[in-house]
DRENDO-1510 file (C-alpha; in Angstrom, 1 decimal, always signed):
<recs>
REC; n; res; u; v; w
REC; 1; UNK; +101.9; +37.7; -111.3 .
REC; 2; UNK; +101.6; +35.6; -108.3 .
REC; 3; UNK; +102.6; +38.9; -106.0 .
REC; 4; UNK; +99.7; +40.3; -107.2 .
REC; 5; UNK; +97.3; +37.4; -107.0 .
REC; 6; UNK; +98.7; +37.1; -103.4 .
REC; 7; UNK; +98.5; +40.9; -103.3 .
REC; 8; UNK; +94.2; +41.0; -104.4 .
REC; 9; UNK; +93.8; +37.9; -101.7 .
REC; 10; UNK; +94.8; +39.9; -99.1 .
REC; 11; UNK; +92.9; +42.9; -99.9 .
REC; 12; UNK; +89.7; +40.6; -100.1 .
REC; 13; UNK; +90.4; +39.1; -96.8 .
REC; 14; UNK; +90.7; +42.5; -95.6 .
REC; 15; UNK; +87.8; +43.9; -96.7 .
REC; 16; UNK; +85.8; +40.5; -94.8 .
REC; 17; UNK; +87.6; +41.5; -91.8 .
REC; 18; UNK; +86.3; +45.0; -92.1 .
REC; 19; UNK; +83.4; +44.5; -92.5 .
REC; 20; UNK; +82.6; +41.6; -89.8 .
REC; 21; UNK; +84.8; +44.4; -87.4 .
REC; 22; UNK; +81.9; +47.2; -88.5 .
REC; 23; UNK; +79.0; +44.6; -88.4 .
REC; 24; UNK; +79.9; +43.4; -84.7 .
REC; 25; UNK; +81.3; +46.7; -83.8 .
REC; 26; UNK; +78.1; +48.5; -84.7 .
REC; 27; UNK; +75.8; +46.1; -82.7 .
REC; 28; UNK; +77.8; +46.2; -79.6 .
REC; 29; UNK; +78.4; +50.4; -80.0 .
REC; 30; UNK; +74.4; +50.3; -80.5 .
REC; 31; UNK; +74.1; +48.4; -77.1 .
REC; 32; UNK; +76.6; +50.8; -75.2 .
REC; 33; UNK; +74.9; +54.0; -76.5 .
REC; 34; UNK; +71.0; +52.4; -75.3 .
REC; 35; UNK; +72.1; +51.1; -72.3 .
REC; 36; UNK; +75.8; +52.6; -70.5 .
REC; 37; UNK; +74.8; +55.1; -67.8 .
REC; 38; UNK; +77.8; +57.0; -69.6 .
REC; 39; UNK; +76.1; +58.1; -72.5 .
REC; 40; UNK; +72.3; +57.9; -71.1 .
REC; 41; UNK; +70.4; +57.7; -74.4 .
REC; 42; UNK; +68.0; +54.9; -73.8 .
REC; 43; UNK; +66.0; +56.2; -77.1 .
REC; 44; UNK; +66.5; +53.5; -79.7 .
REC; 45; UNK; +63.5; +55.0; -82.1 .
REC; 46; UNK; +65.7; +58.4; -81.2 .
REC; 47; UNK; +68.8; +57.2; -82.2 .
REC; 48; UNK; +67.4; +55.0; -85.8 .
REC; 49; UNK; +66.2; +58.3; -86.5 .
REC; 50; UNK; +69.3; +60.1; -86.5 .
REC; 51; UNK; +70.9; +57.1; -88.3 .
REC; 52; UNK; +68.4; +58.0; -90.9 .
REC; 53; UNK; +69.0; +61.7; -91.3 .
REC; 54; UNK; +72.7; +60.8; -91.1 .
REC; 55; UNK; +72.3; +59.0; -94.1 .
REC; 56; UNK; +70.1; +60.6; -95.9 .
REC; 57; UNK; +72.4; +64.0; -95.6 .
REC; 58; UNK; +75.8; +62.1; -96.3 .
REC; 59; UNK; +74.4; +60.5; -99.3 .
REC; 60; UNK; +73.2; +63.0; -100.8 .
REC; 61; UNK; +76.3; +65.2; -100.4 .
REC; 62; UNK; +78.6; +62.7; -101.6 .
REC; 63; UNK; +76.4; +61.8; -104.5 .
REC; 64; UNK; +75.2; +65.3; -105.4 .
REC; 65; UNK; +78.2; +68.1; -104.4 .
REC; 66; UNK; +81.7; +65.5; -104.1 .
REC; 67; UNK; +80.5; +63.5; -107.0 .
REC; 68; UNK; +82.5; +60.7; -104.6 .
REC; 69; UNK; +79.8; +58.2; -105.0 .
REC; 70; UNK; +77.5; +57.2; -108.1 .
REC; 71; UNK; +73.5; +57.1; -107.7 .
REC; 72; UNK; +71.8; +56.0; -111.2 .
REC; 73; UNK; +69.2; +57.6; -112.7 .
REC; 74; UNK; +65.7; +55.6; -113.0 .
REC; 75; UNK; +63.5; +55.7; -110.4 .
REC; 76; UNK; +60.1; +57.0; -111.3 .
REC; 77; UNK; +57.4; +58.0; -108.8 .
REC; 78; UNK; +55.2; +55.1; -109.4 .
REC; 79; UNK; +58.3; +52.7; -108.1 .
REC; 80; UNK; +59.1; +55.1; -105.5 .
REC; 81; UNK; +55.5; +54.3; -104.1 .
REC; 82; UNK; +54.9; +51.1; -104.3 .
REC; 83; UNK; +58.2; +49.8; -103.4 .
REC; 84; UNK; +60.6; +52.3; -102.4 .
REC; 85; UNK; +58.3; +54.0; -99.5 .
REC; 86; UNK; +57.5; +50.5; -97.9 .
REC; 87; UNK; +60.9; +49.1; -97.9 .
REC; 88; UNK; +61.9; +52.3; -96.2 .
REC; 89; UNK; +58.6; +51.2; -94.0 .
REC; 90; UNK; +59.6; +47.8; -93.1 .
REC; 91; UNK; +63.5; +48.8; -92.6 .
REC; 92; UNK; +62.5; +51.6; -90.4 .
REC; 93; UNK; +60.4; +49.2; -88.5 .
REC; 94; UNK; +63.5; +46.7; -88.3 .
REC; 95; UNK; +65.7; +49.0; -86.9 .
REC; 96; UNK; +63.2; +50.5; -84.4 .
REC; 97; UNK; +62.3; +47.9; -82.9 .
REC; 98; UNK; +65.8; +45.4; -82.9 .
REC; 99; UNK; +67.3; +48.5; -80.9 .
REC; 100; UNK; +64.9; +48.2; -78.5 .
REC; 101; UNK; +65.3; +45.1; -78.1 .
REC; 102; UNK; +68.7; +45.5; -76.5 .
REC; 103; UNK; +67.2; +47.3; -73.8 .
REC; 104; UNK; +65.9; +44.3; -72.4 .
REC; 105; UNK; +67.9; +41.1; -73.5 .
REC; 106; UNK; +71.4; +40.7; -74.0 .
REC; 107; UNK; +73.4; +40.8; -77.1 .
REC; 108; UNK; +74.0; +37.2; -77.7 .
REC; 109; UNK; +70.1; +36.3; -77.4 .
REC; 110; UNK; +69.0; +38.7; -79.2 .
REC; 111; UNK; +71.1; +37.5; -82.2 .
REC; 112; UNK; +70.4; +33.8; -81.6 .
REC; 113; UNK; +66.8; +35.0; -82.0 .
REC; 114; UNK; +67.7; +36.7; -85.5 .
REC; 115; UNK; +68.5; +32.7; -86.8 .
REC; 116; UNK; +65.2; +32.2; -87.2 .
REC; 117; UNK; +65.2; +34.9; -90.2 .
REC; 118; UNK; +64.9; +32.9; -92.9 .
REC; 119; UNK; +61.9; +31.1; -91.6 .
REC; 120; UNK; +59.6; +34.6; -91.5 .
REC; 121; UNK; +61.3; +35.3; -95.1 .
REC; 122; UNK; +60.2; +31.9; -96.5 .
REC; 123; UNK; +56.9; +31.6; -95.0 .
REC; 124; UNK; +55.9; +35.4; -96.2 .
REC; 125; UNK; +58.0; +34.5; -99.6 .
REC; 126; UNK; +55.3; +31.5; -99.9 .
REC; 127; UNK; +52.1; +34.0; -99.1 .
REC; 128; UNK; +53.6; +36.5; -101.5 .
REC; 129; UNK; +53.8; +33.8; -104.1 .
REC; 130; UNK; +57.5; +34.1; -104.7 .
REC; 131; UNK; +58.8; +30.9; -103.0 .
REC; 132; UNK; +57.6; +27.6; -103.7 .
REC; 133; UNK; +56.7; +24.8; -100.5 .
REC; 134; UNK; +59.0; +21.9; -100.6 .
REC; 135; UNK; +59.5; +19.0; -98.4 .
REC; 136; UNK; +63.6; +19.8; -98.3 .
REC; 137; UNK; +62.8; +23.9; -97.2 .
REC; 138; UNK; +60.3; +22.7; -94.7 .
REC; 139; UNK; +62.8; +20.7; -93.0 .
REC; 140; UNK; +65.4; +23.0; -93.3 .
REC; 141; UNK; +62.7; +25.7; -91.9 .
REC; 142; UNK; +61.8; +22.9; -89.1 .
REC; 143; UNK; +65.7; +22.6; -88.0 .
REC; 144; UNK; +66.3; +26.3; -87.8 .
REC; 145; UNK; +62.9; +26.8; -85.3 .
REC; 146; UNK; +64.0; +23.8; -83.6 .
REC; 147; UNK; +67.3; +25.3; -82.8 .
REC; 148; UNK; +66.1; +29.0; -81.8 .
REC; 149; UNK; +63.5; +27.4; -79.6 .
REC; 150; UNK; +66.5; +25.5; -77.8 .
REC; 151; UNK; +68.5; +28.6; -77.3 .
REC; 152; UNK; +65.7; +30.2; -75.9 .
REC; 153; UNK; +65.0; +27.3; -73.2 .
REC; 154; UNK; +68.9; +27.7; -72.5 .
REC; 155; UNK; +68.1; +31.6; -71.6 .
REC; 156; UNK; +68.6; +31.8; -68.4 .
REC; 157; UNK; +67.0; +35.1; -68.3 .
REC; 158; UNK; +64.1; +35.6; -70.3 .
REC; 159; UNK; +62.6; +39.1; -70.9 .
REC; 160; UNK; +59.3; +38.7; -73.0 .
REC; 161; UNK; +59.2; +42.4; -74.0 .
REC; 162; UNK; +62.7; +42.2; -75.8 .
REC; 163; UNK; +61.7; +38.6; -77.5 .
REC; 164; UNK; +58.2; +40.4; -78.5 .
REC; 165; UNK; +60.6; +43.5; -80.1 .
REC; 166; UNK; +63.3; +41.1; -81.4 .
REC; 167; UNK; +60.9; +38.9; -83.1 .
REC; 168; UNK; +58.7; +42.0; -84.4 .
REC; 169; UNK; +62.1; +43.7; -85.9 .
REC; 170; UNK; +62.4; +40.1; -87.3 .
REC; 171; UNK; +59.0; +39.9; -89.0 .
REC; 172; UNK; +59.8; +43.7; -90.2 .
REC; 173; UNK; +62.8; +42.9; -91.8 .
REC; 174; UNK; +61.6; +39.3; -93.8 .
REC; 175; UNK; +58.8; +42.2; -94.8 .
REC; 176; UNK; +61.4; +44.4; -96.3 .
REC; 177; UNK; +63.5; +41.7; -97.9 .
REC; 178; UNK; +60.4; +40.4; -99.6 .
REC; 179; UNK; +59.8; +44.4; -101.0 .
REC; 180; UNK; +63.3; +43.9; -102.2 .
REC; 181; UNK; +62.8; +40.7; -103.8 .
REC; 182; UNK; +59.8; +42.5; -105.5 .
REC; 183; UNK; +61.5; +45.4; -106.8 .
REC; 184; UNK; +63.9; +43.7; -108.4 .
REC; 185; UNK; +61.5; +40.4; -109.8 .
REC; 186; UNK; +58.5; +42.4; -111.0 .
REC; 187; UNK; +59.8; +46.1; -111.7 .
REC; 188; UNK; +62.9; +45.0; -112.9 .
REC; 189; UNK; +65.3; +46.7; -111.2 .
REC; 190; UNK; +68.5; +46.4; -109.2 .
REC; 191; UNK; +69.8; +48.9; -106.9 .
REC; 192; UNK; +73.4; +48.2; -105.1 .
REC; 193; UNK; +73.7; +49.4; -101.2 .
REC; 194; UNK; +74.9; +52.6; -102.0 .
REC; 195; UNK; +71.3; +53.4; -104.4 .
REC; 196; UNK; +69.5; +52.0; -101.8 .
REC; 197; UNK; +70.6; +54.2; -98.8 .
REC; 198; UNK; +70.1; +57.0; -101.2 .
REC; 199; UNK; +66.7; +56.0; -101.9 .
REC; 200; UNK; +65.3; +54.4; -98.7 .
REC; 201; UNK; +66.9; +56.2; -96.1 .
REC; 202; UNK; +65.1; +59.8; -95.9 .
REC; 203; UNK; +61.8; +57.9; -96.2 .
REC; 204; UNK; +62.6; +55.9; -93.4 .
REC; 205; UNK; +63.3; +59.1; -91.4 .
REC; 206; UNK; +60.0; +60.1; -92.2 .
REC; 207; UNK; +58.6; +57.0; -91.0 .
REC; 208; UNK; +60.7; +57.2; -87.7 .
REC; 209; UNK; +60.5; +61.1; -87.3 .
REC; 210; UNK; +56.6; +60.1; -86.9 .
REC; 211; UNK; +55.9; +58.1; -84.1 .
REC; 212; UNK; +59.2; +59.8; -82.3 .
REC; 213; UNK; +57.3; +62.4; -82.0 .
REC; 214; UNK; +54.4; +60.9; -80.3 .
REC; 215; UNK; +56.1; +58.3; -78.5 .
REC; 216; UNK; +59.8; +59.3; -77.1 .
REC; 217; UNK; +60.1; +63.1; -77.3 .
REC; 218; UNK; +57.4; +63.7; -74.6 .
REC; 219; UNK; +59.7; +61.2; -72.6 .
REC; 220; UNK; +63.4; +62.6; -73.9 .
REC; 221; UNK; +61.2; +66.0; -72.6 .
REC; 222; UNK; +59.7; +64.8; -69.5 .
REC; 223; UNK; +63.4; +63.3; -68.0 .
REC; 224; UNK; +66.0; +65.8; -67.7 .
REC; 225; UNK; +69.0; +63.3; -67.0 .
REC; 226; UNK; +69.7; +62.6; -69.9 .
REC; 227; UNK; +72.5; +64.4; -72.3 .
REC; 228; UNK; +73.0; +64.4; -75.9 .
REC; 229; UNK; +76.3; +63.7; -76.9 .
REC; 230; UNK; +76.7; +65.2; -80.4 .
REC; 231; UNK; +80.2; +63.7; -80.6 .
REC; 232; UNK; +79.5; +60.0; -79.7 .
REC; 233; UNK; +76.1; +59.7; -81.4 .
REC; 234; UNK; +77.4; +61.2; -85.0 .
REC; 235; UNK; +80.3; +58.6; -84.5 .
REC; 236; UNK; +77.6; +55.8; -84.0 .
REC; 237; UNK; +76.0; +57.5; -87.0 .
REC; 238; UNK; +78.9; +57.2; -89.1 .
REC; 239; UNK; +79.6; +53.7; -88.0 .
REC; 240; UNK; +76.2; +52.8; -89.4 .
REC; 241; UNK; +77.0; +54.0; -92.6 .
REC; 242; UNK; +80.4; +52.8; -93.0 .
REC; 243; UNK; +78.9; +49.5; -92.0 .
REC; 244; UNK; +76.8; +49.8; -95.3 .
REC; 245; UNK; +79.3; +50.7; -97.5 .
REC; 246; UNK; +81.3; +47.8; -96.4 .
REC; 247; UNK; +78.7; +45.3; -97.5 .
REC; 248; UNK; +79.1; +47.2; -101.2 .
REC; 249; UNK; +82.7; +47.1; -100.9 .
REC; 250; UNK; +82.9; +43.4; -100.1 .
REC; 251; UNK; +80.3; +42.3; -102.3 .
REC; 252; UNK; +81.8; +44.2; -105.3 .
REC; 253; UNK; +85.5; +42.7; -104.5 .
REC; 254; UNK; +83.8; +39.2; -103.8 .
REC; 255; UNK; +80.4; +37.8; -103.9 .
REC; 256; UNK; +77.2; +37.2; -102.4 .
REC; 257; UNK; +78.4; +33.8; -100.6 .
REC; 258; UNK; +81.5; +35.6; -99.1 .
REC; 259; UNK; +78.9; +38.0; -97.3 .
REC; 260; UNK; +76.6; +35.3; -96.4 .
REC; 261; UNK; +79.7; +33.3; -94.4 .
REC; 262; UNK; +81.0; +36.4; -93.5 .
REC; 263; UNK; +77.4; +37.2; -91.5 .
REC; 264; UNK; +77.2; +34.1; -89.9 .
REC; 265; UNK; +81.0; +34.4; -88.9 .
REC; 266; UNK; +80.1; +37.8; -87.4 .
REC; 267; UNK; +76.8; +36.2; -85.8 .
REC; 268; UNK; +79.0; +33.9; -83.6 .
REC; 269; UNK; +81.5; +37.0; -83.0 .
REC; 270; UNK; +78.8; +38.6; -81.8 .
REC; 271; UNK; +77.4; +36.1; -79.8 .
REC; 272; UNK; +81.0; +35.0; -77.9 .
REC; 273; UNK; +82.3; +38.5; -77.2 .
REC; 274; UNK; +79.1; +39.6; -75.7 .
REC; 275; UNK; +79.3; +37.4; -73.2 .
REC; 276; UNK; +82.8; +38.8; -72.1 .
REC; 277; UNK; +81.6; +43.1; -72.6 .
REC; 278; UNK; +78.7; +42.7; -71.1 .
REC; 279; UNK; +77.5; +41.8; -67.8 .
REC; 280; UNK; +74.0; +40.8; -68.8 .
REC; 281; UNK; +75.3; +38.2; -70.8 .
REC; 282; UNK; +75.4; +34.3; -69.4 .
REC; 283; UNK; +76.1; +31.9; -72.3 .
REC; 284; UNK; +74.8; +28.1; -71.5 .
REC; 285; UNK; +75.4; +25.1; -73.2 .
REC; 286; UNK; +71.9; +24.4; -74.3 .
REC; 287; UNK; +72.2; +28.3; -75.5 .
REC; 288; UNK; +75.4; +27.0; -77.6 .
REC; 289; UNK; +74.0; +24.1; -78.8 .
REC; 290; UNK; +70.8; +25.0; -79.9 .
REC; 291; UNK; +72.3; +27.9; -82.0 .
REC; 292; UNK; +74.6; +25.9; -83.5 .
REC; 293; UNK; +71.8; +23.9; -84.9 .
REC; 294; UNK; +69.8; +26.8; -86.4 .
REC; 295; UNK; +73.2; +28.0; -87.5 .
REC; 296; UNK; +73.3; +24.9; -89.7 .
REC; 297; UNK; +70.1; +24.9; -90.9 .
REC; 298; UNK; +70.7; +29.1; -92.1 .
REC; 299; UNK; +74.1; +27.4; -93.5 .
REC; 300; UNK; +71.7; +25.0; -95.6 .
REC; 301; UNK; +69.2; +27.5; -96.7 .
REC; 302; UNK; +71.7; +29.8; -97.8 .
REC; 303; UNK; +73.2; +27.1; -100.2 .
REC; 304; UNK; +70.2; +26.3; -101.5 .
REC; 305; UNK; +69.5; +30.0; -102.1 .
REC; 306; UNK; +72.7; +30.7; -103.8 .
REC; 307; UNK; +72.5; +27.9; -105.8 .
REC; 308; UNK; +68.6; +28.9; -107.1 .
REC; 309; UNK; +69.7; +32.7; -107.4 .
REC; 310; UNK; +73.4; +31.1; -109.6 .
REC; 311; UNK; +71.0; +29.4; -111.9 .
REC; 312; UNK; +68.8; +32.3; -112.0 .
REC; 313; UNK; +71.4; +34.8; -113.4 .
REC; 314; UNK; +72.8; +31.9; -115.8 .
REC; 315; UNK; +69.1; +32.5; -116.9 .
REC; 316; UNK; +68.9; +35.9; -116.7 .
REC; 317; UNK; +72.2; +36.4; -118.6 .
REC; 318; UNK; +71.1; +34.6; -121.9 .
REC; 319; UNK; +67.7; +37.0; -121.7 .
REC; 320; UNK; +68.0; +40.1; -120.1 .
REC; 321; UNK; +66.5; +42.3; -122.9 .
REC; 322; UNK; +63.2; +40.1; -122.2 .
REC; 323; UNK; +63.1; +40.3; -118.6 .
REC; 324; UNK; +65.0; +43.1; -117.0 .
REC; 325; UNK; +65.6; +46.9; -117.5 .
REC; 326; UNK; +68.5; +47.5; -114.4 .
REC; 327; UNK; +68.7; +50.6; -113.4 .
REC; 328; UNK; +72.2; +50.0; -112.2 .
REC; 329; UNK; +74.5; +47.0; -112.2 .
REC; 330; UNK; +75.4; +45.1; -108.4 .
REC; 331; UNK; +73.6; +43.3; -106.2 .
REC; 332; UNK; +71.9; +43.9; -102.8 .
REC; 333; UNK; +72.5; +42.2; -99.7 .
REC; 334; UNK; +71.0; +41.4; -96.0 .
REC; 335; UNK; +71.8; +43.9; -93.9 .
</recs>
C-alpha cells in the first residue's frame, strides 16, 4: 500500500515537472523561432496561426478518427455565438499579440509584466458584474501594480512597443477569462482543456487567418530572406499542444492549486533562465525585487480565489440539478 502511495506521488510530481518543462519550454522555443537569425520567422500573428490550424486539425483527428481523446456532446449554436466565437476572439488576440511582444523585450520582462494579470481580470470581473469591490482585493490589486511598476523602473531597457503589445495580450487574455467565467456561471457549462481546444481553436484561426492576411503576408511576400521551416515550426506546433494537454493531465491527477503554484513556479523559471539563453536579457535587483512583490500579491489573490471557488463547489455540490446542466465533467485553467 505505501509502494503505491509513494508510487502515485511520484507520478504527480512528474506530471508538475512536465508540465512547468512544456510551459517554460514553449515560451523560450516561441522566442528562438521570432527572433534567432537561424530560423528567420519574425511572424508571430504567422506562427499563432499555424498554432491554431495545428490544433484545430489534431483535435479533431484524435477526437473524431482515433477515438484517442473524448469531446462531449452539447454545444448548441446559440452558445457557440455568444461565447465560444469571442473567447476564441480574445485568445487569438492574447496570443497575437504576447508573441509579438518578444520581438521587442526580453523574456523575463515580458513575464514580469504578465503579474499584473489578475488586476485587468478583477477590474473587468467588477464591470462585468461578476466580482464584487472589497477593501482586502483592492489592496491585494494595489500590491501587485505596485510591484510590476517596480520591475519596470528596474528595466534597464525599455521598449514601449513590446510593453504596449504585452499589456494589450494582457487585457486580451483577462477578456477571455471573463468569457470563460461566463460560460460556465450563466450558460452552465464546463468544458475541460481538451473541449476547449476543440471548440475554440479553429475559430481563433479564423480570427488570426484574418488580419494575417492584411497585415504579414504582404510582408512574408515582400522579404525574400526568410525560409519556412516545416520541421521546426510543426515541432513548436506540437509543443503548444502538448503544453495544453499537460494542464488537463495535471489538473485531472491533482487540482487547481497545484497548477496555480506550479505557474508561478514556472513564472520565475522563466524569468531566471532567460537571463542566461538570452543575450537581451539583464536582470537587476529592483527587477527582482519588485517581482517578487507582485509575485506575492498573485500568491494572495490566488488563495483568496481558491478558497471563494472551494466554497463555491461545496455549494454547487448540494444543488446542481438547480443551477447547472455540465456538458462534461473537469475544470478549466489559465493558460
Amino acid at each position: 500500500m505505501a509502494d503505491r502511495i509513494k508510487k502515485e506521488e511520484l507520478k504527480t510530481y512528474a506530471y508538475i515537472l512536465l508540465y512547468i518543462a512544456l510551459s517554460a519550454g514553449q515560451i523560450f522555443f516561441n522566442k528562438w523561432v521570432l527572433s534567432s537569425k537561424e530560423i528567420n520567422f519574425p511572424y508571430p500573428l504567422g506562427l499563432t496561426l499555424l498554432h491554431m490550424i495545428f490544433s484545430s486539425v489534431l483535435c479533431f483527428v484524435l477526437t473524431k478518427f482515433s477515438k484517442i481523446l473524448k469531446v462531449e456532446e452539447g454545444m448548441t449554436t446559440d452558445i457557440y455565438v455568444r461565447s465560444v466565437i469571442p473567447i476564441g476572439a480574445t485568445f487569438a488576440v492574447t496570443l497575437w499579440l504576447g508573441n509579438s511582444a518578444y520581438l521587442y523585450i526580453s523574456v523575463s520582462f515580458a513575464q514580469m509584466l504578465k503579474a499584473v494579470m489578475p488586476v485587468a481580470v478583477f477590474i473587468l470581473g467588477v464591470a462585468a458584474g461578476l466580482e464584487v469591490m472589497s477593501y482586502r482585493m483592492l489592496l491585494v490589486m494595489s500590491v501587485i501594480s505596485f510591484g510590476v511598476l517596480v520591475a519596470s523602473y528596474g528595466e534597464i531597457d525599455i521598449n514601449w512597443i513590446g510593453v504596449i503589445y504585452q499589456m494589450g495580450g494582457v487585457v486580451a487574455e483577462a477578456l477571455r477569462l471573463i468569457f470563460m467565467e461566463i460560460l460556465v456561471k450563466r450558460k452552465g457549462r464546463k468544458l475541460n482543456p481538451i473541449s476547449i481546444m476543440y471548440y475554440v481553436s479553429p475559430c481563433s484561426a479564423l480570427c488570426l487567418f484574418i488580419p494575417w492576411l492584411f497585415l504579414e503576408k504582404p510582408k512574408m511576400d515582400a522579404q525574400k530572406s526568410w525560409s519556412f521551416q516545416p520541421f521546426m515550426l510543426t515541432l513548436n506546433s506540437l509543443c503548444t499542444f502538448a503544453l495544453n494537454v499537460s494542464v488537463f493531465v495535471v489538473i485531472s491527477h491533482t487540482s487547481a492549486l497545484t497548477i496555480r503554484v506550479a505557474g508561478v513556479v514556472k513564472d520565475w523559471v522563466v524569468v531566471l533562465l532567460s537571463a542566461l539563453l538570452f543575450a537581451d536579457t539583464k536582470l537587476t535587483l529592483i527587477n527582482i525585487c519588485g517581482y517578487a512583490i507582485a509575485i506575492a500579491g498573485v500568491a494572495s489573490y490566488n488563495n483568496f480565489k481558491l478558497k471563494k471557488e472551494a466554497t463555491r463547489s461545496s455549494y454547487d455540490g448540494n444543488h446542481r440539478d438547480e443551477e447547472y446542466i455540465p456538458v462534461v465533467s473537469g475544470s478549466t485553467s489559465d493558460k
